[in-house]
N, C-alpha and C positions, 0 to 999 in steps of 0.2 A: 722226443729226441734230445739227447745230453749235447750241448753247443761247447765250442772249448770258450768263448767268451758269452758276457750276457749282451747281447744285442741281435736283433732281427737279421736274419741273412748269413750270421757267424758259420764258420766252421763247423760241421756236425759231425761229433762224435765217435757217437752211438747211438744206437736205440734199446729201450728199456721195454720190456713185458706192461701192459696196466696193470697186474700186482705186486711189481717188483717194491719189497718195502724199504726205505731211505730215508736216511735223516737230514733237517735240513739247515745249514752251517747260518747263512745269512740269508736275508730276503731282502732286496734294496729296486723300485724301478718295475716293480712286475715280474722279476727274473728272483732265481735261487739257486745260491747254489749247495748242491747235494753230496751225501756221502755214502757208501757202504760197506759195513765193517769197518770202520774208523778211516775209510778213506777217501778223498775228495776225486769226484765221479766226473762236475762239468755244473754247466747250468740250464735249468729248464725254465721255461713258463712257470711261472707259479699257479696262473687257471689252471695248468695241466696237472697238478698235486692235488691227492686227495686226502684227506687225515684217516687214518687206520681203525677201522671199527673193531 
């Protein structure tokens, strides 16, 4: 789920497919936040990212 801040309990979003692929801007605290197509999406869990094989 994309939060509009990084913290527990935030605002959600959206939600994102598990292969939806996204880049990742910063990572700070367990959170990230993400982008697609050059553009800033929210913040996820970082356990919840998986690196692209």
């Amino acid at each position: 789920m994309l939060q509009i801040k990084p913290a527990p309990g935030a605002t959600v979003v959206r939600g994102l497919s598990a292969k939806t692929t996204v880049t990742v801007l910063e990572s700070k605290n367990g959170w990230s936040l993400i982008a697609r197509e050059g553009k800033p999406l929210g913040y996820v869990a970082t356990r919840d990212l998986a690196p692209v094989r």
